[in-house]
C-alpha positions as CSV (number, residue, x, y, z in Angstrom):
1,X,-29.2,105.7,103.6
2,X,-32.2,104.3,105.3
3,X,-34.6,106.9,103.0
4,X,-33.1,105.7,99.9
5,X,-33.5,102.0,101.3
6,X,-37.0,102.7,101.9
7,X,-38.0,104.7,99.0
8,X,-36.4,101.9,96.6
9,X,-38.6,98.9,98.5
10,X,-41.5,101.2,98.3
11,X,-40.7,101.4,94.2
12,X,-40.0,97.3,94.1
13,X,-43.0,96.7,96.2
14,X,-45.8,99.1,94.5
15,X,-44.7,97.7,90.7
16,X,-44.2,94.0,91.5
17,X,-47.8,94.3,93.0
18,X,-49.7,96.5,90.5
19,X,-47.9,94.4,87.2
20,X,-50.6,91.1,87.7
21,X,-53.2,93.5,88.1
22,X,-52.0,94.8,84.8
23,X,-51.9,91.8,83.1
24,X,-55.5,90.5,84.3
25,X,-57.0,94.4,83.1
26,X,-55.2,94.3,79.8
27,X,-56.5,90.5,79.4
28,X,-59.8,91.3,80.0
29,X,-59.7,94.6,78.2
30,X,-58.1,93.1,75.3
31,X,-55.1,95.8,75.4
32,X,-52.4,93.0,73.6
33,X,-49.3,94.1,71.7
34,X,-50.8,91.9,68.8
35,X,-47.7,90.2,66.8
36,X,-47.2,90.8,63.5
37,X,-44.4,90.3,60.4
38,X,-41.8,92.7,62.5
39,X,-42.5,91.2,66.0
40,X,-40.9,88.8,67.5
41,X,-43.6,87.0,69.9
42,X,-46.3,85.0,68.4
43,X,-49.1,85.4,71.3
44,X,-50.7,88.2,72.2
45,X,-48.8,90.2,75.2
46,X,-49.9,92.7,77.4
47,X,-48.2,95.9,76.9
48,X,-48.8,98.2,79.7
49,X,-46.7,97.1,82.0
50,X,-45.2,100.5,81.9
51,X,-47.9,101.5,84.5
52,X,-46.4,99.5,86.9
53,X,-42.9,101.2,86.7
54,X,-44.4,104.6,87.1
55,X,-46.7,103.8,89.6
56,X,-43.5,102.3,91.6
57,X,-41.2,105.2,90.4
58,X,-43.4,108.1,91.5
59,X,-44.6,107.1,94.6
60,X,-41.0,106.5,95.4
61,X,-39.8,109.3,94.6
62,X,-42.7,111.4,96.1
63,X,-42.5,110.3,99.5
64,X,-38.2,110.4,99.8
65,X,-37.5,113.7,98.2
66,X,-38.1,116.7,99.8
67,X,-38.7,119.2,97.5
68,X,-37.7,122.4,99.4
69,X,-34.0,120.5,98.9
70,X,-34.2,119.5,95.3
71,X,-36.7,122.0,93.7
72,X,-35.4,120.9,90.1
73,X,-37.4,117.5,90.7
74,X,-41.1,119.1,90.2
75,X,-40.0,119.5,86.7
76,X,-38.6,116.4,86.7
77,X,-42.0,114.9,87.4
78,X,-43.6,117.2,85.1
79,X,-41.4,116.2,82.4
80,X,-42.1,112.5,83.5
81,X,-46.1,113.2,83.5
82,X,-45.7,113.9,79.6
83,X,-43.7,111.1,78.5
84,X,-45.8,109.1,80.9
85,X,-49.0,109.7,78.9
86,X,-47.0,110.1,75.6
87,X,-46.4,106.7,75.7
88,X,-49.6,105.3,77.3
89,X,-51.6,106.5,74.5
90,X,-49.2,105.4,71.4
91,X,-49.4,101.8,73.3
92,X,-53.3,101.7,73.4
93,X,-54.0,103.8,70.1
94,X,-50.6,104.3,68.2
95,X,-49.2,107.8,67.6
96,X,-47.3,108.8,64.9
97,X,-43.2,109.3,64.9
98,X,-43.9,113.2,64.6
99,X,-46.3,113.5,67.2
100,X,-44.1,111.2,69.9
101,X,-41.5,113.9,69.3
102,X,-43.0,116.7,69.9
103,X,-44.1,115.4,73.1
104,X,-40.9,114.8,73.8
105,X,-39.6,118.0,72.7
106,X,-42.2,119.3,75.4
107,X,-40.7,117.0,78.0
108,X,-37.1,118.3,77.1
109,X,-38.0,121.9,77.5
110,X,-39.4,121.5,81.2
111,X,-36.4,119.9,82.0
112,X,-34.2,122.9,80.6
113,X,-35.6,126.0,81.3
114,X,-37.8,125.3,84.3
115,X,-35.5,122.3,85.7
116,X,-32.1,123.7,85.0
117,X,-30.8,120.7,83.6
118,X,-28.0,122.0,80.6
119,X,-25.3,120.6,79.8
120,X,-22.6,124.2,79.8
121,X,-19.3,122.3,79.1
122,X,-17.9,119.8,77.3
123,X,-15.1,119.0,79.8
124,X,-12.2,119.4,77.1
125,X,-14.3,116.9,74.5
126,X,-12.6,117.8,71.0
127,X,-11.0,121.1,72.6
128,X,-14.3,122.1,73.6
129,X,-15.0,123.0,77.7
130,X,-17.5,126.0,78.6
131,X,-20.3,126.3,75.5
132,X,-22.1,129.6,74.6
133,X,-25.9,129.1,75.6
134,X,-27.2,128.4,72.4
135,X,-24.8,125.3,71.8
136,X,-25.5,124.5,75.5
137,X,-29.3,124.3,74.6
138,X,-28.6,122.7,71.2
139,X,-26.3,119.7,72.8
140,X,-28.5,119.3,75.8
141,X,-32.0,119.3,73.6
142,X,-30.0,116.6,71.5
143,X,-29.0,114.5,74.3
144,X,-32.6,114.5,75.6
145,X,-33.9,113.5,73.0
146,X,-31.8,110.6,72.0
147,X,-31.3,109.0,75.3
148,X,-35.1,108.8,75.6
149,X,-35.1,107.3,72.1
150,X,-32.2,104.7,72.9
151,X,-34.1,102.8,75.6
152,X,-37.3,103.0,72.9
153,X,-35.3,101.4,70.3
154,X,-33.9,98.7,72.3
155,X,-36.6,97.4,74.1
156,X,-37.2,94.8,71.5
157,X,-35.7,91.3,73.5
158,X,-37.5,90.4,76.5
159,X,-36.0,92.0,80.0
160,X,-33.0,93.6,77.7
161,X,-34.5,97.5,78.4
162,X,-35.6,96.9,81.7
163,X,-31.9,95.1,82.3
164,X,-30.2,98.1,80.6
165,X,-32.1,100.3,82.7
166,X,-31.8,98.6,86.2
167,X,-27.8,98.4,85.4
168,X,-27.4,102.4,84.9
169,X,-29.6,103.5,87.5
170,X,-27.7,101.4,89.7
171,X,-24.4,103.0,88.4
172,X,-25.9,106.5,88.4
173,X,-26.8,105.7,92.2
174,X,-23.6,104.6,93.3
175,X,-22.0,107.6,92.0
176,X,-24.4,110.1,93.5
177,X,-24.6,108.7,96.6
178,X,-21.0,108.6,96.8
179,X,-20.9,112.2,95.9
180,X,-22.7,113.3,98.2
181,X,-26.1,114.0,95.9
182,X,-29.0,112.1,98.0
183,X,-31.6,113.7,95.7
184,X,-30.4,111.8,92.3
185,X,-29.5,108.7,94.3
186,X,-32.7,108.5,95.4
187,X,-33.7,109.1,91.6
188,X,-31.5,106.2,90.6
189,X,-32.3,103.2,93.3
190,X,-35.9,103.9,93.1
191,X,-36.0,103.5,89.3
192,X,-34.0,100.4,90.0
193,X,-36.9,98.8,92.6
194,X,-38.8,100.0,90.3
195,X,-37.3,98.2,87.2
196,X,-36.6,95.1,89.5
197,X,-40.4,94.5,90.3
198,X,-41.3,94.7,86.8
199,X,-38.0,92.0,85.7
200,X,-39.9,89.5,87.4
201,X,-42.6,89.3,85.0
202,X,-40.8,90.2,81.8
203,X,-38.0,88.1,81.5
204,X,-38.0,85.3,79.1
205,X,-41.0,84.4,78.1
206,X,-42.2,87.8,79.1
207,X,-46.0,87.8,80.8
208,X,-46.0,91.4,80.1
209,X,-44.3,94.1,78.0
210,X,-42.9,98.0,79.1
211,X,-44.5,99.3,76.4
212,X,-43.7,102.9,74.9
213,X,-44.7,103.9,78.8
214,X,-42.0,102.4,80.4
215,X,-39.1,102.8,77.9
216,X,-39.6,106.6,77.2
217,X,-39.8,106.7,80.9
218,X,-36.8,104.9,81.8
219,X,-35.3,106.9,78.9
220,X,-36.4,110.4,80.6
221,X,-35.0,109.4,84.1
222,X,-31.6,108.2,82.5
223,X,-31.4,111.6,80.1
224,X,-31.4,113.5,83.5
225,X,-29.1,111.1,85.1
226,X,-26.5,111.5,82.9
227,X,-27.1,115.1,82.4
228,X,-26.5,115.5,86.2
229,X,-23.7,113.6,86.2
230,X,-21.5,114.9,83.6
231,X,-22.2,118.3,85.0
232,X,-20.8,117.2,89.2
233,X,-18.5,114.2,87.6
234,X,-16.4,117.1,86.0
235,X,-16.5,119.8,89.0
236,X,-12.9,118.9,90.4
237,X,-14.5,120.1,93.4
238,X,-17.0,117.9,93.7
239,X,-16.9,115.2,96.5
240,X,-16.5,112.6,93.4
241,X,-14.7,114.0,90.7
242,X,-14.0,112.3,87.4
243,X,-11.8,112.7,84.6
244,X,-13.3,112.8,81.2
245,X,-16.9,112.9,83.1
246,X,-18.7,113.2,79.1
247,X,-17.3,109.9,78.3
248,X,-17.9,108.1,81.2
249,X,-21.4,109.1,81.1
250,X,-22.0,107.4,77.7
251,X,-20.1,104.7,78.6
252,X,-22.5,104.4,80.9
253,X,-25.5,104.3,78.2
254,X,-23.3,102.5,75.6
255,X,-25.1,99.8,74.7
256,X,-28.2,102.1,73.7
257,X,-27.1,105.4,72.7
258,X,-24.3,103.7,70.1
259,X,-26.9,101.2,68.9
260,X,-29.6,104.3,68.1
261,X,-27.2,106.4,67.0
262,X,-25.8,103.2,64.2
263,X,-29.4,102.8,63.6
264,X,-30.6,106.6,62.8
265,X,-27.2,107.0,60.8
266,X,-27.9,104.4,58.4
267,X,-31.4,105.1,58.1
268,X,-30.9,108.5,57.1
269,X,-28.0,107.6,54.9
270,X,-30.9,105.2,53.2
271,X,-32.7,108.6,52.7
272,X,-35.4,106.8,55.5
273,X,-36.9,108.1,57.9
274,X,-34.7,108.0,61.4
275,X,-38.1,106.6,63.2
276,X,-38.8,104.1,60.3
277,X,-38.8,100.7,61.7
278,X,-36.1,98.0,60.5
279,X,-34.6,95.2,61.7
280,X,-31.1,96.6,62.0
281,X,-31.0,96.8,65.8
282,X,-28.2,94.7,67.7
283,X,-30.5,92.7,69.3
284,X,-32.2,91.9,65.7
285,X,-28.2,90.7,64.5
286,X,-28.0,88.9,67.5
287,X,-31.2,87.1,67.3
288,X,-30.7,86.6,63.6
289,X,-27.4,84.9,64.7
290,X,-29.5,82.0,66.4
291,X,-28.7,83.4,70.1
292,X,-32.2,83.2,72.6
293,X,-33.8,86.2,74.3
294,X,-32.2,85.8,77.2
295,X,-28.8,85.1,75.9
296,X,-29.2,88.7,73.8
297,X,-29.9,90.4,77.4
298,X,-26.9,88.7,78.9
299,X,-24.5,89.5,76.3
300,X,-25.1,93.1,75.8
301,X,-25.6,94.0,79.6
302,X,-21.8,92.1,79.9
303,X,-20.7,94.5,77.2
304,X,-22.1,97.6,79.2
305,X,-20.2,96.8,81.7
306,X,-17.6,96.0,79.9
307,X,-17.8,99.4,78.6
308,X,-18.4,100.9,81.9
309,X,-14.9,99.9,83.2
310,X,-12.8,100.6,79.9
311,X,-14.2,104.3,80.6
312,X,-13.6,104.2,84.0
313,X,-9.9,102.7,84.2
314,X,-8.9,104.6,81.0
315,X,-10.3,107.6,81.9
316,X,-6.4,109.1,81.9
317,X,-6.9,109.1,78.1
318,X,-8.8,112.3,78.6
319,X,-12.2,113.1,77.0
320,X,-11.5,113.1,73.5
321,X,-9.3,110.2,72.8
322,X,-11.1,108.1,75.2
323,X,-14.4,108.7,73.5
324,X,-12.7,107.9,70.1
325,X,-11.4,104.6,71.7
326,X,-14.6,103.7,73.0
327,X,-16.6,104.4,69.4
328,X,-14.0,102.7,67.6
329,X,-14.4,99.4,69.6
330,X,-18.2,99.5,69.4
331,X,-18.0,100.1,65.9
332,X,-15.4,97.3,65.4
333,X,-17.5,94.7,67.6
334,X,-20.3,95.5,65.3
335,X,-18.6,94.8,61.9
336,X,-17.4,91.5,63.3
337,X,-20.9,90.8,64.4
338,X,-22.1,91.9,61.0
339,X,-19.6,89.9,59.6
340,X,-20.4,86.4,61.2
341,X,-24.2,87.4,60.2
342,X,-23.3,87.4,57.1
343,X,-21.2,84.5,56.3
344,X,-24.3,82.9,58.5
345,X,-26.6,83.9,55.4
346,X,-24.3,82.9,52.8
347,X,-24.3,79.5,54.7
348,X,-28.6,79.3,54.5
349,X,-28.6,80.8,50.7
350,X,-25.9,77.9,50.1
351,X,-28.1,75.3,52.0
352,X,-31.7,76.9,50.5
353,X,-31.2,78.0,47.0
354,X,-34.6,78.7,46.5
355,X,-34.8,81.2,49.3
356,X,-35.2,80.3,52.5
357,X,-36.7,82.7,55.0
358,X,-34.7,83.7,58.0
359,X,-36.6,83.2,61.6
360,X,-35.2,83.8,64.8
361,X,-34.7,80.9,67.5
362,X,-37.5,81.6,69.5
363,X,-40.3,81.4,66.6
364,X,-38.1,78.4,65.1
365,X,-39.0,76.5,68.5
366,X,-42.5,77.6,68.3
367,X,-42.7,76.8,65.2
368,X,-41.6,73.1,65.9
369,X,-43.7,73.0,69.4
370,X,-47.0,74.4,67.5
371,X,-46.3,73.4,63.7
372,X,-47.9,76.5,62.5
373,X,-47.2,78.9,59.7
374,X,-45.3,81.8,60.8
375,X,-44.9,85.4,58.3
376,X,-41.6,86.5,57.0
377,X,-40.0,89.3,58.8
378,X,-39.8,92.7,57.2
C-alpha cells in the first residue's frame, strides 16, 4: 500500500508542478491550440499539457514497479514512448489520420507480442469463450485501437477526458489492488495523481489543454487496463473474480468507447472517413443543448458511473444479455438526447426564419462579454 501511496503523490506532485512551466514555454514559444470554426474556445490555449501527465505518469511508474516482477511493463512503456511522441508531434505540427494510426498500430503490436497483453476468451460473450489466436489477435488489435481513439475523441469539453480518465483508473485500481495485482494498481493510481495534477489547471476555463499527448496516452494506459482485467476478472480463480468480466470492463469505458463507436458508425455509413471531424460527439449534443463545459463533464462522468454499477449489480445477466442491456440503454439515452436537440432546433428555425446560427453557451457568453463576431461551426 504505502508504494502505491507514494508512487501516485510522486505522479500528482511531478505534473501539478511541471503544467505552469508548460504553460509559460508554450506562451512564450507560441505553441497555442489556435481556435477556429470547429473549436470551441475563442483564445489561444496551450496544448501541451500532455507533457505534464507523462512526465508525472512515468516517473511514477519507474520508481514503484519492479520490473523483475512485472516484466510485461517495459513494453508497456515502450508502447507508451510511441504514442507519447505520436501525439506530441500531431499537437505541434499536425499529422495526418493515417499516419496517427500506424503509430498506433506500432504501439499495439509491442503490447501484444512482446507484452503478452491478448485478450484469449470471450468469457461466454455471444456463445463465444476461448478464441483461436488469430481472432484473439484480431479482437485485441481492435480493442487497442479503439480505446486509444475513445479518450481522443472525447477530449473536446474542458476536464471531461482527464475526468473520464481519473474515474477508470481509479476503478481499474480498486479492482487490482483488491485482487491481489500490485503491478496494475500501481498503473492505475499513478495515472490518477497523474490526471489529478493536471485537473487543476484544465477545468473550466481550461489554462491548458491534454493535447493528442495526453489523450492517446491516457487511451494506451486504459486499453491495457481493461485488457488486464477482463483476462483476471474472468479467472474464477482469481482472488477477485467477476461474472461477465467483458462487460464490466466496457461498462467501465462506457462513456467513450459507445460514444466513438456511434460516431465511427455513422461516419462510415455517411461513406466518410471514421477520423473525419464532425460535430456529432455527445458532448457536441450536449453543448448544442445550451448545457456549460462543466455541466457536460458532470453529466457524463454521473452516467459512467451509472453505467459502472448497472454492470456490476446485473452482472447475473451473464455476458451477452448484459452487454445487450447496457447498449440498448446507451443507445436509448442518445435518441432521447437527440430528440430534445432536435425539437430545440425546430424551436430556433421557428424563432429565426432566416437562419440563425447555432452557438454553444460558452461562445454565446463571450460573445455578449466581448461583443465580437464569432464563425459558424462546421
Amino acid at each position: 500500500m504505502d508504494i502505491i501511496l507514494l508512487g501516485t503523490a510522486l505522479a500528482f506532485f511531478i505534473t501539478y508542478m511541471s503544467i505552469p512551466v508548460i504553460i509559460t514555454v508554450s506562451e512564450r514559444k507560441k505553441l497555442f491550440d489556435e481556435p477556429d470554426a470547429r473549436k470551441l474556445h475563442l483564445t489561444p490555449v496551450p496544448s501541451l499539457g500532455g507533457l505534464g501527465i507523462f512526465a508525472g505518469l512515468m516517473m511514477g511508474v519507474l520508481l514503484s514497479i519492479h520490473f523483475t516482477q512485472a516484466p510485461a511493463f517495459q513494453y508497456v512503456i515502450a508502447a507508451s514512448l510511441v504514442v507519447f511522441f505520436l501525439g506530441m508531434k500531431d499537437d505541434i505540427i499536425v499529422l495526418s489520420p493515417i499516419k496517427k494510426l500506424v503509430g498506433q498500430f506500432i504501439a499495439a503490436f509491442l503490447l501484444m507480442y512482446k507484452g503478452g497483453f491478448r485478450i484469449t476468451s470471450m468469457h461466454g460473450f455471444l456463445g463465444v469463450q476461448e478464441l483461436p489466436e488469430l481472432m484473439s489477435i484480431t479482437i485485441t488489435l481492435f480493442t487497442i485501437i479503439v480505446v486509444i481513439n475513445s479518450f481522443n475523441l472525447i477530449d473536446g469539453v474542458d476536464g471531461l477526458a482527464a475526468s473520464l480518465g481519473l474515474l477508470t483508473s481509479v476503478v481499474f485500481g480498486v479492482y487490482f489492488f483488491k485482487a491481489g495485482e500490485l503491478p496494475y494498481a500501481i498503473l492505475s493510481f499513478v495515472t490518477a495523481g497523474s490526471l489529478t495534477g493536471f485537473l487543476i489547471f484544465n477545468h473550466s476555463p481550461a489554462r491548458i489543454f491534454m493535447g493528442d499527448t495526453g489523450s492517446l496516452l491516457i487511451g494506451l494506459v486504459n486499453a491495457v487496463l481493461v485488457i488486464r482485467f477482463i483476462s483476471s476478472a474472468g479467472n474464477p480463480v482469481s482472488q477477485a473474480p467477476l461474472t461477465a468480466s467483458p462487460a464490466i470492463g466496457f461498462s467501465i469505458l462506457m462513456v467513450p468507447l459507445f460514444d466513438t463507436l456511434r460516431v465511427f458508425s455513422l461516419r462510415i455509413l455517411s461513406r466518410r472517413s471514421p477520423f473525419s471531424p464532425d460535430r456529432n460527439h455527445v458532448h457536441h449534443l450536449l453543448l448544442d443543448l445550451g448545457l456549460t463545459h462543466a455541466s457536460v463533464t458532470y453529466i457524463l462522468v454521473a452516467v459512467n458511473l451509472a453505467f459502472m454499477a448497472m454492470a456490476y449489480f446485473l452482472q447475473g445477466m451473464g455476458t451477452s444479455l448484459l452487454m445487450l442491456t447496457m447498449l440498448g440503454v446507451a443507445g436509448t439515452v442518445t435518441l432521447m438526447l437527440l430528440n430534445a436537440l432536435h425539437k430545440k432546433r425546430a424551436v430556433v428555425e421557428t424563432r429565426f426564419p432566416d437562419g440563425q446560427p447555432t452557438i454553444d453557451t460558452q461562445r454565446l457568453i463571450s460573445f455578449r462579454r466581448k461583443k465580437m463576431v464569432l464563425p459558424e461551426d462546421n
